[in-house]
Phi, psi and omega in degrees: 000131160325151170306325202181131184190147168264121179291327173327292136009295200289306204283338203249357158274165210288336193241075180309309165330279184329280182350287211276337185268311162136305201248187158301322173220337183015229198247041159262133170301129189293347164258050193274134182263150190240121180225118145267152200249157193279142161314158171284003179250008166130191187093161183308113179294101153312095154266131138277158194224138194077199172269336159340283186294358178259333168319299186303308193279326171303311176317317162283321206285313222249017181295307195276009186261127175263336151238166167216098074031056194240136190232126179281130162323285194178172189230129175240133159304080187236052176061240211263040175220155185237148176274004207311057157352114199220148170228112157280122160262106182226210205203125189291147168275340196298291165261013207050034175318152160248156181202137163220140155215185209229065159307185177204170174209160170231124153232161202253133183243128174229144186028074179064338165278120186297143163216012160218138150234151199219118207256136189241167170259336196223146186298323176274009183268295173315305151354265132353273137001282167252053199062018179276097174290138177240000000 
């Protein structure tokens, strides 16, 4: 994955995969679950399924955004899983609120392949998640 990418940008292009991945397919499994996981403070757990379902679900996420703005933290090392810290910038599409926070995502990584990712609002959830004290 890029360092830094507007995903709006991305997912609205002809090839989003590349975008968002680096490559065509690059090292994500063509069946890889896409889990945004719901906050502690509530909402629904969101699953997809492939690179399809990682389109769809950014694509449902990034509906009210005129920008999303992500820049990787850093990649933490959690045995067959990464850790990956983001600081978002993003832009309302309606009034053009700005708003930034600090999400997270976790991947699993098996035989070189991503085959999971797991999307946090929040860092320390992520953490967690994968086994990390924070």
């Amino acid at each position: 994955m890029p360092d830094e990418i507007d995903l709006v940008e991305v997912l609205n292009s002809d090839d989003p995969i590349t975008g968002f991945t680096g490559t065509p397919t690059g090292a994500v499994a063509a069946d890889v679950e896409v889990i945004f996981e719901p906050s502690s403070t509530g909402g629904p757990r969101l699953t997809y399924d492939g690179l399809a379902g990682l389109v769809e679900g950014w694509r449902d996420w990034l509906l009210p955004w005129h920008s999303y703005h992500v820049k990787i933290e850093e990649f933490i090392d959690a045995g067959d899983q990464v850790v990956v810290p983001v600081l978002v910038r993003a832009r309302t599409e309606r009034h053009g609120v700005e708003m930034e926070h600090r999400p997270a995502s976790v991947w699993r990584v098996q035989d070189g392949k991503v085959v999971a990712v797991h999307f946090f609002l929040d860092q320390g959830e992520a953490a967690r998640f994968a086994g990390l004290d924070n």
